[in-house]
C-alpha positions in Angstrom: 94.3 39.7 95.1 93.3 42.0 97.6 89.8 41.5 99.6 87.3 44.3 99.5 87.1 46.9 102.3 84.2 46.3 104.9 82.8 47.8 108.1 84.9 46.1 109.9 88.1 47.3 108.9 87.4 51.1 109.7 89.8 52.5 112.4 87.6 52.9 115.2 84.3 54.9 116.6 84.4 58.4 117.2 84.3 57.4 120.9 87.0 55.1 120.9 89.4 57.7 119.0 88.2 60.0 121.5 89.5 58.1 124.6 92.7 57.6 122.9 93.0 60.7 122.1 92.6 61.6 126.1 94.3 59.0 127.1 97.5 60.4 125.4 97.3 64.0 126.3 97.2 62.7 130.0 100.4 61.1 129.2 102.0 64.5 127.6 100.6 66.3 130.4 102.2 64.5 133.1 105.4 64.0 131.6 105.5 67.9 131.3 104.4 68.5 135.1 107.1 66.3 135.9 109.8 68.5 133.9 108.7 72.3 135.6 110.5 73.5 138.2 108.7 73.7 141.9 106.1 76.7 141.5 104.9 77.9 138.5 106.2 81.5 139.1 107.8 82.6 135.9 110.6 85.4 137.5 110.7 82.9 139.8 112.4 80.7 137.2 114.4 83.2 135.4 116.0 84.5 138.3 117.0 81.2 139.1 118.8 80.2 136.2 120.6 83.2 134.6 121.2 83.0 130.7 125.2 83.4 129.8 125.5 84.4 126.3 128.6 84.9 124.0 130.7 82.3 125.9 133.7 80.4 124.2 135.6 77.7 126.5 134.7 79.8 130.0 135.5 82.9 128.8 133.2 85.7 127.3 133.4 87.3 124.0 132.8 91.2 123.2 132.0 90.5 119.5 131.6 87.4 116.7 132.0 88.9 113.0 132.1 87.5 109.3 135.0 88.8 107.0 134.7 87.7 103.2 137.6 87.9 100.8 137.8 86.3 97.4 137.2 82.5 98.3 138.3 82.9 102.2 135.8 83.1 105.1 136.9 84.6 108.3 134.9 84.0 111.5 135.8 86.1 114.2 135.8 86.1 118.0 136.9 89.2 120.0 137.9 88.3 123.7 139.4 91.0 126.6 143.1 90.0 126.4 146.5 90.8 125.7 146.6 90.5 121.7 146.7 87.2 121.5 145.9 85.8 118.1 144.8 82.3 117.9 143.9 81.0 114.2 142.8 77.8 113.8 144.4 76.6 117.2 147.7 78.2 115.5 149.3 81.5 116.7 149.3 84.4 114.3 153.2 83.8 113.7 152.7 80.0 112.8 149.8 80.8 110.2 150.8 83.3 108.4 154.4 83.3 108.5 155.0 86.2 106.0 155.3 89.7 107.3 153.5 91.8 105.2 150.3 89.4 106.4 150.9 89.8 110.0 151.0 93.5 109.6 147.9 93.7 107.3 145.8 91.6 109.9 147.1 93.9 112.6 146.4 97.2 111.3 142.6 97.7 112.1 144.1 96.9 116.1 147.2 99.7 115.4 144.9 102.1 114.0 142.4 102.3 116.4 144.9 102.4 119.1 144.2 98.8 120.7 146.4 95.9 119.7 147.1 95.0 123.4 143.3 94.9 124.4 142.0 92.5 122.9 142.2 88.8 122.0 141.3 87.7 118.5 140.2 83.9 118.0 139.4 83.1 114.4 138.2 80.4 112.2 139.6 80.5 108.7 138.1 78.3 105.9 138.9 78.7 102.1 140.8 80.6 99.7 144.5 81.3 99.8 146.6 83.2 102.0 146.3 86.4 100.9 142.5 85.9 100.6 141.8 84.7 104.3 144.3 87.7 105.6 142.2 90.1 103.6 138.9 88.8 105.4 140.3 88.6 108.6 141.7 91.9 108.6 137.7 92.8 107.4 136.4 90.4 110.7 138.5 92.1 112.7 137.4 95.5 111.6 133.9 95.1 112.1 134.7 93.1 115.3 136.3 96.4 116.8 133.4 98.2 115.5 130.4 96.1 117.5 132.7 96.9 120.5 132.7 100.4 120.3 131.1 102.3 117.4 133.1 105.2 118.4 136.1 103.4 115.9 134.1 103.0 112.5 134.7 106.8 111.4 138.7 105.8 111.9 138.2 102.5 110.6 136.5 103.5 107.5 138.8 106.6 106.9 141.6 103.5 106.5 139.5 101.5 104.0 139.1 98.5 106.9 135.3 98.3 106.7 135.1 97.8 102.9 134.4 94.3 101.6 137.0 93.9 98.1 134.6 93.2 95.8 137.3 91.6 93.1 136.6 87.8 92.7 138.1 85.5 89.8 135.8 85.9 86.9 134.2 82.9 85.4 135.3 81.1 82.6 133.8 81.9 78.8 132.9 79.0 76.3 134.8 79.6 73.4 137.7 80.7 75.2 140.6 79.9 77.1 140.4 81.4 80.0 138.0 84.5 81.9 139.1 86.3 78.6 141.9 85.2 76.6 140.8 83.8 73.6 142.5 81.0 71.5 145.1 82.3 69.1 143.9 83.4 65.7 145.4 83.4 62.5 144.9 85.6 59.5 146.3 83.2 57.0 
């Protein structure tokens, strides 16, 4: 059985808490003193330490995009280069060895006049290979176009700037598939 509650079991006086209380935001304060830089000059501070933004392994990147296609997500990084592809640590050659992908991925570059300008690090997850060549061509795209806004009219004249829509359709109860249905007969 449990005993009943009394007097003396309450936390503490108001007075107590209080110096607690004070006796821990001394703490905090201290700790934080001791964490500030010499002065308390503000531009002081942020001249010191300059923020670098956009930085992958030393080197800094124009642009970071999405591309989407069916399954496949593309992330994109565009670096000042020499058209180097690099795709999941693999060349462009090694990871999509057929032709007709290499060429799609490349055309946003060839169309807008740069393929030698830039460096294109990507991270592909999901779908097949035609999916993740589809959204990387759409990264890419919209990669070029954070650089310089000056390409979207081009880009968008070629179709690169449009997300494909078409993704498998789902499954119906009571069929076999998205749509076909079980075979009927009459008699």
């Amino acid at each position: 059985m449990t005993e009943p509650y009394t007097e003396e079991d309450s936390v503490s006086t108001p007075e107590a808490v209080e110096a607690e209380f004070d006796a821990v935001e001394a703490e905090a304060t201290e700790t934080d003193v001791a964490d500030t830089f010499e002065g308390d000059d503000e531009a002081a501070q942020d001249e010191a330490a300059p923020v670098v933004r956009h930085q992958l392994n030393g080197a800094h990147h124009l642009a970071q995009t999405v591309g989407r296609r069916k399954e496949a997500i593309v992330r994109v990084r565009l670096l000042p280069g020499t058209g180097k592809f690099t795709l999941n640590g693999k060349s462009l050659e090694q990871y999509f060895p057929n032709k007709v992908h290499q060429q799609l991925i490349r055309e946003p570059l060839v169309t807008t006049e740069k393929p030698e300008t830039f460096d294109v690090v990507a991270n592909l997850r999901g779908g097949g290979t035609t999916g993740q060549a589809g959204a990387l061509r759409l990264a890419i795209a919209r990669a070029l176009v954070a650089v310089d806004s000056e390409d979207r009219p081009v880009l968008k004249k070629a179709g690169f700037l449009t997300r494909d829509p078409r993704v498998k359709e789902r499954k119906k109860y009571g069929l076999k598939k998205a749509r076909k249905a079980p075979q009927y007969s009459k008699r």
